[in-house]
Rosetta silent file (secondary structure, phi, psi, omega in degrees, C-alpha in Angstrom):
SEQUENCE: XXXXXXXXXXXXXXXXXXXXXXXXXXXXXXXXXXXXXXXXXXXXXXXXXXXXXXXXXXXXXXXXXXXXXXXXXXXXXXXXXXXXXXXXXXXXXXXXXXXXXXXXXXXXXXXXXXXXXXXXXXXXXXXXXXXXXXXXXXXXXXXXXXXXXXXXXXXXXXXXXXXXXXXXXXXXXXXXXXXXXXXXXXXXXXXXXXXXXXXXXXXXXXXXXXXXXXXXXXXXXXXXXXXXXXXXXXXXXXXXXXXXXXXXXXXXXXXXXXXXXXXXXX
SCORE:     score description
SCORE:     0.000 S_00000001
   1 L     0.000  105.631  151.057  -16.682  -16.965   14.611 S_00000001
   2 L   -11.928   99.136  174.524  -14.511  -19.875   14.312 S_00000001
   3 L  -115.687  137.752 -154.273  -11.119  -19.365   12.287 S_00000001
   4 L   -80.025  -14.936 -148.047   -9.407  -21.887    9.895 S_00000001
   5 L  -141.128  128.682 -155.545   -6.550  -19.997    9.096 S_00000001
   6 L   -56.927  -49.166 -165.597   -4.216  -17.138   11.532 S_00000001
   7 L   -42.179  -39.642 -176.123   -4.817  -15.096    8.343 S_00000001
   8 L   -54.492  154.733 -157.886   -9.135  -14.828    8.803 S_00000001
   9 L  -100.298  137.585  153.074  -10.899  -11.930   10.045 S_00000001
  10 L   -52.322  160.047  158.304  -12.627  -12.263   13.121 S_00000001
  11 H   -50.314  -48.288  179.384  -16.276  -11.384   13.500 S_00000001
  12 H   -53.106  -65.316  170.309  -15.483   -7.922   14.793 S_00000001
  13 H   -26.977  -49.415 -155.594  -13.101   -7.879   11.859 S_00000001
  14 H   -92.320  -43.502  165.546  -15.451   -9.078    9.351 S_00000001
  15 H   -66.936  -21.543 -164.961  -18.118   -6.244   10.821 S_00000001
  16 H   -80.475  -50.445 -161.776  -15.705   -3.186   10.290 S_00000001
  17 H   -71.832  -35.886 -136.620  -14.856   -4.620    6.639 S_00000001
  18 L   -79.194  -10.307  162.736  -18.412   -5.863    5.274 S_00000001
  19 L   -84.504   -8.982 -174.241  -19.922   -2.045    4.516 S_00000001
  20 L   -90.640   -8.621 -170.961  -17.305   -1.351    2.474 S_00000001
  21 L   -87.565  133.890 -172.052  -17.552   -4.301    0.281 S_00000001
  22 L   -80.188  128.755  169.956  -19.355   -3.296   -3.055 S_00000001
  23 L   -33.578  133.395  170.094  -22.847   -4.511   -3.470 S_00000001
  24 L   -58.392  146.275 -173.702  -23.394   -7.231   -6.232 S_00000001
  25 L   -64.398  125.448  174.042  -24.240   -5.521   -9.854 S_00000001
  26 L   -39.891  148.410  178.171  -28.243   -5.229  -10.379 S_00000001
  27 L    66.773  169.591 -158.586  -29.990   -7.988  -13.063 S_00000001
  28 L    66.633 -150.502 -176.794  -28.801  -11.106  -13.695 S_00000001
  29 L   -83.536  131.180  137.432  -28.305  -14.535  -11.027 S_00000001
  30 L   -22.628  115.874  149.347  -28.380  -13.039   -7.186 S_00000001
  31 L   -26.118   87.686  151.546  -24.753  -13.351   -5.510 S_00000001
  32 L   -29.205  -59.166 -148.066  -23.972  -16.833   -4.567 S_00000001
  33 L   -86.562  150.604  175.278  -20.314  -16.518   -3.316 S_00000001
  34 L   -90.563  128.672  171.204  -19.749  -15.679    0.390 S_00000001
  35 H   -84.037  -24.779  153.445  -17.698  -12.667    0.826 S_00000001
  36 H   -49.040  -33.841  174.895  -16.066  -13.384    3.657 S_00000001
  37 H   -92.267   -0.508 -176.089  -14.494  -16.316    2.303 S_00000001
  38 H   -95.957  -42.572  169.383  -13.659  -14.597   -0.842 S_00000001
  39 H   -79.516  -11.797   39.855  -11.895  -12.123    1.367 S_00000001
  40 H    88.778  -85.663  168.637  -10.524  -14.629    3.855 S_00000001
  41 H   -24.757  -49.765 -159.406   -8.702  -16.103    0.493 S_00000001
  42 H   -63.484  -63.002 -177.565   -7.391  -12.962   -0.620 S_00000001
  43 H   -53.260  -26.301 -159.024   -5.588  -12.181    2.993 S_00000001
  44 H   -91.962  -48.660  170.462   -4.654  -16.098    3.042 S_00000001
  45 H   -72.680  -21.184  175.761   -2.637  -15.503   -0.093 S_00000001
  46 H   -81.174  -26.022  173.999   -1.066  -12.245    0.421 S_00000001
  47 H   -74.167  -27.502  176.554    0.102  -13.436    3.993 S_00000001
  48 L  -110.322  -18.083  178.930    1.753  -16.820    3.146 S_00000001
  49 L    76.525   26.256  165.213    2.368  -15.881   -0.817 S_00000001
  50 L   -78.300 -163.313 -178.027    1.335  -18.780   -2.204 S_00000001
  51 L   -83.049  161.567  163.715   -0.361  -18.731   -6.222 S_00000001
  52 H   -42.371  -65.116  166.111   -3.692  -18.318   -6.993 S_00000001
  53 H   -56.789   -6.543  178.301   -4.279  -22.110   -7.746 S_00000001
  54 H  -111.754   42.429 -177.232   -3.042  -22.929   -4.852 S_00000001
  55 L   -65.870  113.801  174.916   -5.756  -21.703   -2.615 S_00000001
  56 L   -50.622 -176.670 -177.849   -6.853  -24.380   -0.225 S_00000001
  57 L   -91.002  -47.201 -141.914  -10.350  -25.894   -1.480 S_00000001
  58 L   -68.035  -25.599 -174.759  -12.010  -24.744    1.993 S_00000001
  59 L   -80.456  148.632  163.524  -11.907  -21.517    0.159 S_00000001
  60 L   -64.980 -179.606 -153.117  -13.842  -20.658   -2.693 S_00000001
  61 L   -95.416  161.218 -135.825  -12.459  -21.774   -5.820 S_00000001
  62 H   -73.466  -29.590 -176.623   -9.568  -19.729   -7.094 S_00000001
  63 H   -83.019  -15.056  146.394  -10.647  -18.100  -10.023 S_00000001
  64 H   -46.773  -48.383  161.936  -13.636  -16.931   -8.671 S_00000001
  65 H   -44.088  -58.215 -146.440  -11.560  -15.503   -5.722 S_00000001
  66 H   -71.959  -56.012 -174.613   -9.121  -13.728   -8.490 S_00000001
  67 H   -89.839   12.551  131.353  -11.739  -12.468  -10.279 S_00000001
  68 H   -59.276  -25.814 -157.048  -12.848  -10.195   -7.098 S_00000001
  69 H   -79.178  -42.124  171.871   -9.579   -9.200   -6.378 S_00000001
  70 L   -83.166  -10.085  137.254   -9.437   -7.801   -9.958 S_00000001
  71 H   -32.388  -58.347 -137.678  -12.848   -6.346  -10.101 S_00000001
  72 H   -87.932  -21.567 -162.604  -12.065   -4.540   -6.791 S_00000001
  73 H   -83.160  -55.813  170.309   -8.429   -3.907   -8.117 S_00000001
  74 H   -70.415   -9.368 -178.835   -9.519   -2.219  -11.385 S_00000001
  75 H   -84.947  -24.519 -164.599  -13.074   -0.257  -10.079 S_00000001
  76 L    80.273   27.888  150.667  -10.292    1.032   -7.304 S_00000001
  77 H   -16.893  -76.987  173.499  -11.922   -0.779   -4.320 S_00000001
  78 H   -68.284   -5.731  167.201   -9.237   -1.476   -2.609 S_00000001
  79 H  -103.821    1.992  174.011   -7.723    1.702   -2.308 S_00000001
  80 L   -84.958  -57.227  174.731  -11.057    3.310   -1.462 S_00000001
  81 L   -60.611   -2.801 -148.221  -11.260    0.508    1.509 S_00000001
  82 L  -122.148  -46.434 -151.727   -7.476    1.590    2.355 S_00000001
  83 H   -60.911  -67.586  177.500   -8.345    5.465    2.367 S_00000001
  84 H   -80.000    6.080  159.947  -11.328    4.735    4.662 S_00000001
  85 H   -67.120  -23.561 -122.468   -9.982    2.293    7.453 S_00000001
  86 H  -118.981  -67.479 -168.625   -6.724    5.088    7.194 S_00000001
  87 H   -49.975  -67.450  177.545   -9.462    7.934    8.539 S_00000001
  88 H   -18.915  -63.885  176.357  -10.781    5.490   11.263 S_00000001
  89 H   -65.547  -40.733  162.888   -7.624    4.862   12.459 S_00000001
  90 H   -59.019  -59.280 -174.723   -6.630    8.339   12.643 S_00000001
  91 H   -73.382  -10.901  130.776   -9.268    9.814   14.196 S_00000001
  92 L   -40.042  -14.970 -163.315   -8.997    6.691   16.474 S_00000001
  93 L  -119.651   17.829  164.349   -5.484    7.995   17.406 S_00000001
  94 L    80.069   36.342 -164.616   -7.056   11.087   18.038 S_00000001
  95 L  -136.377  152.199  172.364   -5.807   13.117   14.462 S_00000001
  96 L   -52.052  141.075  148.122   -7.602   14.675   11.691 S_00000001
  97 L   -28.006  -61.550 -176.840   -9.187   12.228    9.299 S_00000001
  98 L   -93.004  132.769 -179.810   -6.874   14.321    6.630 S_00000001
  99 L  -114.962  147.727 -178.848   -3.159   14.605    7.260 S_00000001
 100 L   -66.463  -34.778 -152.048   -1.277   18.023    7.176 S_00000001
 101 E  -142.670  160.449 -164.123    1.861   16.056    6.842 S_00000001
 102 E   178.767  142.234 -161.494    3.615   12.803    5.389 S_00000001
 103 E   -99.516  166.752  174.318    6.839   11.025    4.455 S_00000001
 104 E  -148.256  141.484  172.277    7.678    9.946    1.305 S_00000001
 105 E  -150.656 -135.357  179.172   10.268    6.748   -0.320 S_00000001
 106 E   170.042  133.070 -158.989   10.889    4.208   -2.162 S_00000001
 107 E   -92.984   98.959  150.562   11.360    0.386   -2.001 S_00000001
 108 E   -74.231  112.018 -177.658   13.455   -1.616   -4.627 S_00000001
 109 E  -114.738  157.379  160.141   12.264   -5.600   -4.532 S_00000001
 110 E   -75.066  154.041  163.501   13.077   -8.207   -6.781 S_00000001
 111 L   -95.069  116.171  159.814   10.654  -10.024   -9.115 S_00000001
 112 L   -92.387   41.826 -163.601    9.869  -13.639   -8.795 S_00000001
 113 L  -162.026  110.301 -157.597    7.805  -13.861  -11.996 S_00000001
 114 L  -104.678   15.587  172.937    9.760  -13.800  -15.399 S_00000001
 115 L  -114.895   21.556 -174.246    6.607  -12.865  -17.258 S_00000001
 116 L   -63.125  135.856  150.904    6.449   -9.287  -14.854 S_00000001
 117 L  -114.429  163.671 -144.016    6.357   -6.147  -16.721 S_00000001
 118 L    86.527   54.575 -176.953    8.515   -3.417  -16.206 S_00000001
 119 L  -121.527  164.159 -158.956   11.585   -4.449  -14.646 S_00000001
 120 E  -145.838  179.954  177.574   14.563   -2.312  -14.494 S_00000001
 121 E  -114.436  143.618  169.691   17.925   -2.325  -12.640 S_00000001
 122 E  -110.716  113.387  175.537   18.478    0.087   -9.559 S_00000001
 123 L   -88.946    2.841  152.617   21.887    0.508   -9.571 S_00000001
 124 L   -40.089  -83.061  166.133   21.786    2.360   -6.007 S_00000001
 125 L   -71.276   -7.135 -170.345   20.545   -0.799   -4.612 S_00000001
 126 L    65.505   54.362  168.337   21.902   -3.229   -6.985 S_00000001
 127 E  -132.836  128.758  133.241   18.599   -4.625   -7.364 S_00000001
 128 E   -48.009   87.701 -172.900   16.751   -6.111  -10.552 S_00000001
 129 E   178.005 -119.945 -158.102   13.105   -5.645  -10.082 S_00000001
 130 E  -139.244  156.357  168.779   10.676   -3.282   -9.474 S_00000001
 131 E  -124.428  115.687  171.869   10.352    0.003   -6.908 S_00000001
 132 E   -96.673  133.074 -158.632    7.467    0.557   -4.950 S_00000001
 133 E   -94.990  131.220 -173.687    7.190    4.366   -4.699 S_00000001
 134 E  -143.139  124.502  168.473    5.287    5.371   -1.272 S_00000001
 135 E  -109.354  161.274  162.925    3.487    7.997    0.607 S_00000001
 136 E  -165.598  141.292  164.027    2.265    7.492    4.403 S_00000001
 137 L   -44.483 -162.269  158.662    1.356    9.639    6.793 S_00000001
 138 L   -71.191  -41.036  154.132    2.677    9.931   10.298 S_00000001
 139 L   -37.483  -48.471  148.385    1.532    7.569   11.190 S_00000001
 140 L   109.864    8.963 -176.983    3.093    5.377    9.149 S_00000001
 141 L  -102.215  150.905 -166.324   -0.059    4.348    6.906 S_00000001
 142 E   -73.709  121.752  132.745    0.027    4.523    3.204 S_00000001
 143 E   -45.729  -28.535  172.950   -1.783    6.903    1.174 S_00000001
 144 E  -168.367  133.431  170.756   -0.505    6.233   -1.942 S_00000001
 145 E  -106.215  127.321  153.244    1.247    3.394   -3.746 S_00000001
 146 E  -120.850  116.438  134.162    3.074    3.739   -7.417 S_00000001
 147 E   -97.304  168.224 -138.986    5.104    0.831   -8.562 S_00000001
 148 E  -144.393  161.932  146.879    7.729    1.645  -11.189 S_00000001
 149 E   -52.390  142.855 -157.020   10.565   -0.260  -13.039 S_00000001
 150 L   -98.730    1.515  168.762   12.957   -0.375  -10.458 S_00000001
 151 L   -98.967   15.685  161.294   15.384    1.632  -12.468 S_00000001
 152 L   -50.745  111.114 -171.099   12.703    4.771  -12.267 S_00000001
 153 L   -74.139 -174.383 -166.752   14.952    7.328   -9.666 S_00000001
 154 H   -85.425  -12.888 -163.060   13.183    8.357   -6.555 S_00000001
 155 H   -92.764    2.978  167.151   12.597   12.081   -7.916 S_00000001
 156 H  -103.143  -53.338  179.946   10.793   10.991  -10.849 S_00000001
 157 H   -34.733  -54.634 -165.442    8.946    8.526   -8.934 S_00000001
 158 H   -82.039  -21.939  164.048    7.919   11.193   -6.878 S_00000001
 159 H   -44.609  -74.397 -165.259    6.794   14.027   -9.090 S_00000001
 160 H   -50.979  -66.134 -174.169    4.124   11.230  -10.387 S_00000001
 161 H   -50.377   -3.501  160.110    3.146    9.880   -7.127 S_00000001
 162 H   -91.165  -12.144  165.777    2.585   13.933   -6.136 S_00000001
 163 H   -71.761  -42.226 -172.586    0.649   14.585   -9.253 S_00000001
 164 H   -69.519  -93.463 -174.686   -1.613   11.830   -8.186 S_00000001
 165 H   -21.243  -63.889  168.387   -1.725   13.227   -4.495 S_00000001
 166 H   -35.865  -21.442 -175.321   -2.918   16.650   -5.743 S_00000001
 167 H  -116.425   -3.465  150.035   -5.876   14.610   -7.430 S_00000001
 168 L   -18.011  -56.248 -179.905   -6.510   12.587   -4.326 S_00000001
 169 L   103.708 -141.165  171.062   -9.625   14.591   -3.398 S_00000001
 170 L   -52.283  -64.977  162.688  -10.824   15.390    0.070 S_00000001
 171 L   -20.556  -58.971 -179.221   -8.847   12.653    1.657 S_00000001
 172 L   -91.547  -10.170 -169.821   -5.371   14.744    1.006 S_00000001
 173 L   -37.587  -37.171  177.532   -7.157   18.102    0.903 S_00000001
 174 L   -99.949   27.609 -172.628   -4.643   19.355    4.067 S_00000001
 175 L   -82.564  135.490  168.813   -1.530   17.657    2.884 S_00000001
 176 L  -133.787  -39.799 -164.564    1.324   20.319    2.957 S_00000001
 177 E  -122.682  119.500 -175.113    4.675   19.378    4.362 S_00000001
 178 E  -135.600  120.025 -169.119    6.029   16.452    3.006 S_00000001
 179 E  -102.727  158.885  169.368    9.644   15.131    4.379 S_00000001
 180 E  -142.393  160.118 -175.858   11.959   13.037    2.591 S_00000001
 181 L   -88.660 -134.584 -143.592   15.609   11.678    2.760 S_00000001
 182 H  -115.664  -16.375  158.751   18.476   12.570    0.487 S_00000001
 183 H   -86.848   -1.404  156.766   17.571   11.039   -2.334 S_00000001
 184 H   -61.149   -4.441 -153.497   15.092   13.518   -3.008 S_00000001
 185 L   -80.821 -139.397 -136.953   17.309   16.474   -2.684 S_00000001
 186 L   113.150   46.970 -167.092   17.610   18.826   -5.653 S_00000001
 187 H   -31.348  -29.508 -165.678   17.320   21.753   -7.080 S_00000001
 188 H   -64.693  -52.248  150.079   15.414   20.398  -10.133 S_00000001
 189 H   -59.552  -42.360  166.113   12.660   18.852   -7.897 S_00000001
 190 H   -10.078  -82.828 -164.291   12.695   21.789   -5.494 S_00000001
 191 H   -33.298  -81.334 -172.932   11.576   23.935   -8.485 S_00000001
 192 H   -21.563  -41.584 -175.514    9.147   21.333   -9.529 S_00000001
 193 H   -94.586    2.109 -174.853    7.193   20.674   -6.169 S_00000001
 194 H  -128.373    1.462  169.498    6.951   24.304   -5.693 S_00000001
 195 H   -66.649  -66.593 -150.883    6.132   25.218   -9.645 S_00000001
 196 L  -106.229   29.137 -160.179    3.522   22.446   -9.880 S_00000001
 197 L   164.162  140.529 -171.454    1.830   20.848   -6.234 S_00000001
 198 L  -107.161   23.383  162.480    1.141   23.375   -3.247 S_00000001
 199 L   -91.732 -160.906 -168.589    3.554   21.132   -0.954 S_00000001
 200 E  -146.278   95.950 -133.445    6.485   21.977    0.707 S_00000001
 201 E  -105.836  106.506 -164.359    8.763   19.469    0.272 S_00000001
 202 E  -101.848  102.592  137.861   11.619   19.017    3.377 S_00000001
 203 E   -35.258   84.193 -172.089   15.116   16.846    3.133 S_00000001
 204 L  -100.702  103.132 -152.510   15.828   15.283    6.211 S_00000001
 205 L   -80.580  147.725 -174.547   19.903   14.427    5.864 S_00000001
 206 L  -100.338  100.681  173.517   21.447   11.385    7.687 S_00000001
 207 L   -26.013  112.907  179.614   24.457   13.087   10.011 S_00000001
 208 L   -73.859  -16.256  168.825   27.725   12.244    8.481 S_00000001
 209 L   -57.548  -55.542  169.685   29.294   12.630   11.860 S_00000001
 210 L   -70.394  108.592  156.852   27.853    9.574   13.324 S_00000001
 211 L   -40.578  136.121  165.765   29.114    5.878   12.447 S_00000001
 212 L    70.777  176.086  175.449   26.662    2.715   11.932 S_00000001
 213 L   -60.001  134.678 -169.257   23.040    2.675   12.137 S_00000001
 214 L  -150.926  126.985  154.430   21.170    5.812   13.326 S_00000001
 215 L   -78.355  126.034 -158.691   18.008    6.512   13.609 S_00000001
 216 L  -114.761  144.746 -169.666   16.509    9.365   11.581 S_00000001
 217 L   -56.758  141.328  166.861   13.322   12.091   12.443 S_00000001
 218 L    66.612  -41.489 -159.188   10.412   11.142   10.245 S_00000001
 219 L   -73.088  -20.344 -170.085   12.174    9.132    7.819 S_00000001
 220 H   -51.391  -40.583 -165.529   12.013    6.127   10.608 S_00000001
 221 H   -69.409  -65.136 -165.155    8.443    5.866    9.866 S_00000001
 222 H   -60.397  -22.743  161.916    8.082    4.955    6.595 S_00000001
 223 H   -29.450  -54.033 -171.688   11.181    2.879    7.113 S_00000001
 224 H   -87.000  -20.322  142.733    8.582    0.660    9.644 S_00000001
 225 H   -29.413  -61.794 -174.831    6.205    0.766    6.865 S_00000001
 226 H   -78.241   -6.026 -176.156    7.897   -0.968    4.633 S_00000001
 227 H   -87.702  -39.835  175.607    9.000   -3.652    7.225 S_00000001
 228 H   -51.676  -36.077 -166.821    4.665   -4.035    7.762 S_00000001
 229 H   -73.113  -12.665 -177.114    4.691   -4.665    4.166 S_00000001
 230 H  -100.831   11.432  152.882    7.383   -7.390    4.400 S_00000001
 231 H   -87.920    7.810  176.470    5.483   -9.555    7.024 S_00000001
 232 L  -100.153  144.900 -179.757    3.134  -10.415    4.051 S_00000001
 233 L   -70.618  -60.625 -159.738    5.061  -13.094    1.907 S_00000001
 234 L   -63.396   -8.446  179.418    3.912  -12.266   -1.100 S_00000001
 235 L  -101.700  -11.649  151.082    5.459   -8.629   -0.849 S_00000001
 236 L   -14.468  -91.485  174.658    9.054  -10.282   -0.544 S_00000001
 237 L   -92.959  159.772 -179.076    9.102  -10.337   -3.863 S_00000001
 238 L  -102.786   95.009 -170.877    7.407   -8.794   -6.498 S_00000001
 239 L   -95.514    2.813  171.571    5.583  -11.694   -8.609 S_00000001
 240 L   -66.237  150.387 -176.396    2.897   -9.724  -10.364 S_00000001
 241 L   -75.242  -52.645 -148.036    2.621   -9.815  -14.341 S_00000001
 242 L  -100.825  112.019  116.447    0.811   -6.203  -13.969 S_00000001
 243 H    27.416  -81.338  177.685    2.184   -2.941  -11.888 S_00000001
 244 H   -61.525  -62.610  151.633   -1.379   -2.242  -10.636 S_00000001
 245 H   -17.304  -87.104  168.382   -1.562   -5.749   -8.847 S_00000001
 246 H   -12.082  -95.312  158.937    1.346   -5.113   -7.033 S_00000001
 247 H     8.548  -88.173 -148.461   -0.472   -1.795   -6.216 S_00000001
 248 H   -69.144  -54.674  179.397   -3.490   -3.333   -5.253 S_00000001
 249 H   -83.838   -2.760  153.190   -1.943   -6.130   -2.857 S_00000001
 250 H   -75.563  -52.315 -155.321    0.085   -3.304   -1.291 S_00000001
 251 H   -78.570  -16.498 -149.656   -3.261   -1.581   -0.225 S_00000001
 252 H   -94.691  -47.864 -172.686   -4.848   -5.281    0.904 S_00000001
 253 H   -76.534   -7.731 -169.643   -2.152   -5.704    3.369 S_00000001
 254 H   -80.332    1.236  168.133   -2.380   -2.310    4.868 S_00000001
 255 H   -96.321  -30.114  157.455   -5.980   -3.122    5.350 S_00000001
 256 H   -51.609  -67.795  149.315   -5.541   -5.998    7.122 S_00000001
 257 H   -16.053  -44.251 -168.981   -3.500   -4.106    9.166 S_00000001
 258 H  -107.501  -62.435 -179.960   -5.536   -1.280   10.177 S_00000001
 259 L   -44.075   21.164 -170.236   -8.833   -3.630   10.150 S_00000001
 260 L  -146.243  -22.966  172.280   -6.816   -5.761   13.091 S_00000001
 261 L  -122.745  156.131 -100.624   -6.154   -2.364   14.853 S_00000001
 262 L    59.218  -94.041 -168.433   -9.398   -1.536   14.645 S_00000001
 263 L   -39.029  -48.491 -176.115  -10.525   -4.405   16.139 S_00000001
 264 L   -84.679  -20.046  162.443   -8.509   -4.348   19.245 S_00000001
 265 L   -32.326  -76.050 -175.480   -9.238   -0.957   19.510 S_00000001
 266 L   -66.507    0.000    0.000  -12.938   -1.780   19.989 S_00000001
């Protein structure tokens, strides 16, 4: 299949994603729009970051794209499509579907959008904007996104995003061991993760001995996470009006991701 744009799914591509895409609603006018070009659009915008209106015309037309993205964003589509590409690839890499184990951090970005809600100051990073809150396996693929006002610390951040993991389902059912760096450390949290959530929550400290840049066990991964999420433009910055958008175009690039490793897989 012929592609207009680096951003377009291959055929191969386009077969991995196309059972997962939810079936048009029963009654009424029969589904017109091609889904492939409605996702084709989606991926075209999160990878170069332009706006919605500014969708080329080869594409369907934008608000019709937008108002898949937000169907799929608010039924929880896209993180359903996230979860299962996430098994694939694991059990492609030869690992349980369900991980035992998983890092966890947190991102401060700027806002490009002065009608965003929620913005906060981190005064850690000295950033105005927003914090995306993160878990991913070993792998280094996400499990769960929460963005936050970016003046939200990471230990509150993470008590929610671990209430949410506990309610995960099946998917998380063997998560146990969860490492984190130092801004997690804590007695207060300890208590908390071992009071409330049946993980076991591990500090991994950056050697004070050692000068410069160092690499650190485990935390390196999610580290290279967050650098996947920053080859999508639109994840520079954070320009969503809404929290859950943000959210939602977090899970779209890591599907593009794993649906492209997939691919070459097969």
């Amino acid at each position: 299949m012929p592609t207009a744009y680096d951003s377009d799914l291959t055929t191969l591509q386009w077969e991995l994603l196309e059972p997962l895409i939810p079936a048009a609603k029963p009654g009424g006018r029969p589904r017109t729009t091609d889904m492939l070009s409605v996702l084709n659009a989606i991926f075209y915008l999160v990878v170069t970051g332009c706006q919605w209106r500014q969708l080329p015309h080869d594409f369907p037309c934008w608000s019709t794209v937008y108002s898949y993205f937000r169907r799929w964003r608010d039924d929880g589509t896209w993180s359903q499509i996230n979860e299962h590409l996430r098994m694939q690839v694991r059990v492609s890499e030869d690992r349980h579907p369900s991980p035992s184990a998983a890092i966890c951090d947190a991102q401060s970005v700027k806002v490009g959008n002065p009608r965003c809600h929620l913005i906060g100051f981190d005064g850690g990073k000295m950033v105005k904007g927003r914090k995306r809150h993160v878990l991913v396996d070993t792998l280094g693929l996400v499990l769960m996104v929460m963005v936050t006002a970016a003046n939200i610390s990471d230990q509150r951040g993470a008590k929610i995003l671990f209430w949410k993991a506990r309610r995960q389902g099946a998917s998380l059912s063997r998560l146990v061991r969860i490492w984190a760096d130092a801004g997690y450390q804590g007695q207060a949290l300890m208590k908390w993760v071992m009071d409330r959530s049946q993980y076991v929550l591990e500090v991994i400290k950056r050697s004070d001995n050692l000068a410069g840049f160092q690499v650190v066990s485990k935390r390196w991964i999610v580290e290279r996470t967050f650098g996947w999420l920053l080859w999508s433009r639109r994840l520079n910055k954070d320009y969503e009006v809404l929290t859950r958008t943000a959210e939602a175009l977090v899970y779209v690039a890591m599907i593009r991701l794993m649906v492209r490793r997939l691919a070459q897989e097969h």
